[in-house]
Backbone bond lengths (Angstrom), bond angles and torsions (degrees), N, CA, C in turn:
res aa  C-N    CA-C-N  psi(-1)  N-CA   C-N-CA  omega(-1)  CA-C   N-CA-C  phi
1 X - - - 1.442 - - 1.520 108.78 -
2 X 1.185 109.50 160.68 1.718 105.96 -169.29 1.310 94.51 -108.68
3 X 1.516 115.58 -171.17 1.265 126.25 171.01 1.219 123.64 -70.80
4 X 1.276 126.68 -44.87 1.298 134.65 158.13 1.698 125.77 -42.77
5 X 0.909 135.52 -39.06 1.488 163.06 131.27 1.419 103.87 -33.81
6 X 1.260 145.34 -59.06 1.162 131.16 -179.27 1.575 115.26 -87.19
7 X 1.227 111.53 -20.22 1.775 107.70 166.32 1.379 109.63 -67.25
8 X 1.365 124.61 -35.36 1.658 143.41 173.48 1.865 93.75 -34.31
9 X 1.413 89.88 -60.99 1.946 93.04 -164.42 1.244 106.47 -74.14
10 X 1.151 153.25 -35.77 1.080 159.09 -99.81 1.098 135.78 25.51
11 X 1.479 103.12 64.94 1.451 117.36 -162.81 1.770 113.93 -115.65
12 X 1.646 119.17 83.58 1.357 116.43 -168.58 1.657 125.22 -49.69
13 X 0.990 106.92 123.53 1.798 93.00 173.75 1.241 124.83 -43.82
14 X 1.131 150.15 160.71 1.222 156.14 134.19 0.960 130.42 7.98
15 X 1.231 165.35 29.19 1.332 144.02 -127.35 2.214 102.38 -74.16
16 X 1.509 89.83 165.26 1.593 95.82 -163.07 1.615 86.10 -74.65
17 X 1.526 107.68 166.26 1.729 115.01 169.92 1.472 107.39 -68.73
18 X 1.391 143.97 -24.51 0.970 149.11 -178.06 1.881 100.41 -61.35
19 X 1.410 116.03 -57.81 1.226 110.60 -171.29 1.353 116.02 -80.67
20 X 1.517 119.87 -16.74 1.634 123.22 173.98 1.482 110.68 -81.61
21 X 0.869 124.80 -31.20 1.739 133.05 147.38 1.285 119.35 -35.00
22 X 1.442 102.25 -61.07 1.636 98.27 -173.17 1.870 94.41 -82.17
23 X 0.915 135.52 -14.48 1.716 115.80 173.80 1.484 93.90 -84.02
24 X 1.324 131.71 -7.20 1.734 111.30 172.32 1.356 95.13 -67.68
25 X 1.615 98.08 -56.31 2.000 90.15 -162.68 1.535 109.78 -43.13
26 X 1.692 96.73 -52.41 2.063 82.49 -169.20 1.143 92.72 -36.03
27 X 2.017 138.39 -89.17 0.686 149.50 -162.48 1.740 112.87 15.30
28 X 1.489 83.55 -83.65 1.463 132.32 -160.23 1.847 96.23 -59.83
29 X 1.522 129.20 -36.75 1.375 135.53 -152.76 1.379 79.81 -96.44
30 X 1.572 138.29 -75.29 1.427 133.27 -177.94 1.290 119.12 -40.97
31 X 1.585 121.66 -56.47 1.403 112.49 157.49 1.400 127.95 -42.53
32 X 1.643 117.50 -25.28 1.985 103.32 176.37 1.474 88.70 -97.36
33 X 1.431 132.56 -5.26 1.494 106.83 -176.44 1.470 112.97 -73.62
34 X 1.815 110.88 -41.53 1.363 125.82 176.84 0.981 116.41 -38.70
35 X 1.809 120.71 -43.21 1.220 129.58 -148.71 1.750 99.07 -105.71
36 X 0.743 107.89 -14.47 1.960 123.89 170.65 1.399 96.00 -70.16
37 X 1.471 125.74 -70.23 1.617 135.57 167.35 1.342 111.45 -29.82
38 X 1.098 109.53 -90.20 1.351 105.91 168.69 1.824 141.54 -16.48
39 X 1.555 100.23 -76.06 1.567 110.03 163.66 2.113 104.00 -37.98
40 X 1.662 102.43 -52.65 1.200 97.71 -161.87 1.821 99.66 -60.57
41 X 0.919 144.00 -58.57 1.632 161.67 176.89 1.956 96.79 -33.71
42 X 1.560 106.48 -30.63 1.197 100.49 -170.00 1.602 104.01 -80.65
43 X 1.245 98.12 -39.41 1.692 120.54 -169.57 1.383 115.27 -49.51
44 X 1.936 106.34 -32.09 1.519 111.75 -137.75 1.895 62.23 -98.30
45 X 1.223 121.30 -47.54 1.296 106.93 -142.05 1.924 104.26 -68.71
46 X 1.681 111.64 -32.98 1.003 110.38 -166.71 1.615 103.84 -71.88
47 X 1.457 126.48 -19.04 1.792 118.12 170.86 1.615 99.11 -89.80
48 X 0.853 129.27 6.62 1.419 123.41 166.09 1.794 110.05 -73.22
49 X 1.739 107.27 -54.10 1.182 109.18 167.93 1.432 131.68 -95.60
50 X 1.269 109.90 26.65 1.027 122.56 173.31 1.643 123.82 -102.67
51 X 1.610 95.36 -36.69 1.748 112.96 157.37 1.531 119.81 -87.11
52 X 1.526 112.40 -17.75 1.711 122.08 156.32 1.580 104.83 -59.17
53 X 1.024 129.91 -33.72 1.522 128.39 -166.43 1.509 107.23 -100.25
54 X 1.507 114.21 -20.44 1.426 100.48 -179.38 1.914 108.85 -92.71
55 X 1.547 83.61 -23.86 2.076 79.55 171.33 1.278 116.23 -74.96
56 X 1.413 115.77 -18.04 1.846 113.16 169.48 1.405 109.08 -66.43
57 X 0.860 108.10 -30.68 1.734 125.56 -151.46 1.596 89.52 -85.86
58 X 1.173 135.57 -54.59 1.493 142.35 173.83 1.595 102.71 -62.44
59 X 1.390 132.31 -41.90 1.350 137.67 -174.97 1.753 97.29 -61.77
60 X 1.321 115.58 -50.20 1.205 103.32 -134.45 1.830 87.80 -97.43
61 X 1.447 127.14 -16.68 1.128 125.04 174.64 1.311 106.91 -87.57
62 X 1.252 145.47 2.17 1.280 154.28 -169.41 2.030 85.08 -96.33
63 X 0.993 111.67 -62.28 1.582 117.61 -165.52 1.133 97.73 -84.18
64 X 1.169 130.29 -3.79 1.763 115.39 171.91 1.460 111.67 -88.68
65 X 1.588 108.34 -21.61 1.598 123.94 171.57 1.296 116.72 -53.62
66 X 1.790 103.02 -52.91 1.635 111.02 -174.06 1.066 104.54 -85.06
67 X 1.520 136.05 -21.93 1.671 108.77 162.53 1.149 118.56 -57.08
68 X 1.435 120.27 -49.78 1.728 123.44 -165.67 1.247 116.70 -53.64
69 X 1.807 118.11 -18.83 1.354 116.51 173.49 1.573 124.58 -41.47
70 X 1.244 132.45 103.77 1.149 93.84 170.13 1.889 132.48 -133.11
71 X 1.808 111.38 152.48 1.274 85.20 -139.61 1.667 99.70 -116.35
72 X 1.185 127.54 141.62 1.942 136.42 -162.28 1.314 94.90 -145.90
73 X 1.959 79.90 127.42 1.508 108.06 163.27 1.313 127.76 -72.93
74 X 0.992 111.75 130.95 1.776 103.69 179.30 1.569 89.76 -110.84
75 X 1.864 100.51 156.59 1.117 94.95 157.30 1.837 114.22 -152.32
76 X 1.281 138.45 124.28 1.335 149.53 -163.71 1.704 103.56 -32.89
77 X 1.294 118.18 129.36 1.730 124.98 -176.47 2.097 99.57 -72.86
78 X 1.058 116.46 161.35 1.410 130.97 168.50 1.656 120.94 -163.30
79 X 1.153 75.30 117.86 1.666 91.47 168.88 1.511 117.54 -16.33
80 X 1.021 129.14 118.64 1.642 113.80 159.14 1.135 119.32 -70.47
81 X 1.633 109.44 163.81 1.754 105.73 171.10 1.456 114.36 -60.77
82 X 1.263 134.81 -166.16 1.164 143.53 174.11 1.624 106.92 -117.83
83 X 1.293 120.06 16.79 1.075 115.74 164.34 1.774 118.62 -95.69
84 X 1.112 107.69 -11.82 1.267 104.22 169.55 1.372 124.63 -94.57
85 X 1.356 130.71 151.14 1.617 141.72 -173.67 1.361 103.26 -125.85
86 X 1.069 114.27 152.02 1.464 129.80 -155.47 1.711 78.10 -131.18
87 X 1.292 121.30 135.25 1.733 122.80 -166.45 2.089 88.16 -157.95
88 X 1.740 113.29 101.09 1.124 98.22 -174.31 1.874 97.22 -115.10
89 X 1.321 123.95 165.44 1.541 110.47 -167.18 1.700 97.99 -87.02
90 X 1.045 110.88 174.44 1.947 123.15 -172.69 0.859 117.35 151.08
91 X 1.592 125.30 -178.05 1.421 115.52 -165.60 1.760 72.25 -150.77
92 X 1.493 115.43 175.49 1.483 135.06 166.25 1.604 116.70 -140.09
């Protein structure tokens, strides 16, 4: 079949190994770029929550400190007068 005849079908020529080579590399260079992107997108996101979790983690032990404070009145004992009686009900 000639060339003409196979453009008819849609039938591409050949291309030389020189040029199917170089469309592997693109291939092959976009595929590690994607995958460079990617990992990096994974990277950013996993220290994102990884320093999201350590500022909770500082938040929430910071406020668990100031609750635990805890704070009592005292206040000095005194004699009562002797005018009062203490009268409780019972029997003996």
């Amino acid at each position: 079949m000639s060339q003409q005849s196979h453009s008819q079908l849609g039938i591409h020529s050949v291309q030389g190994a020189e040029g199917e080579l170089l469309q592997r590399r693109q291939v092959a260079r976009r595929t590690r770029i994607a995958a460079i992107v990617v990992l990096v997108l994974l990277a950013l996101g996993g220290a994102r929550t990884v320093i999201s979790r350590i500022a909770n983690a500082r938040a929430l032990e910071a406020g668990a400190a100031q609750s635990a404070v805890l704070y009592v009145r005292t206040t000095t004992v005194s004699a009562g007068g002797s005018g009062q009686t203490l009268r409780l009900p019972g029997t003996l």
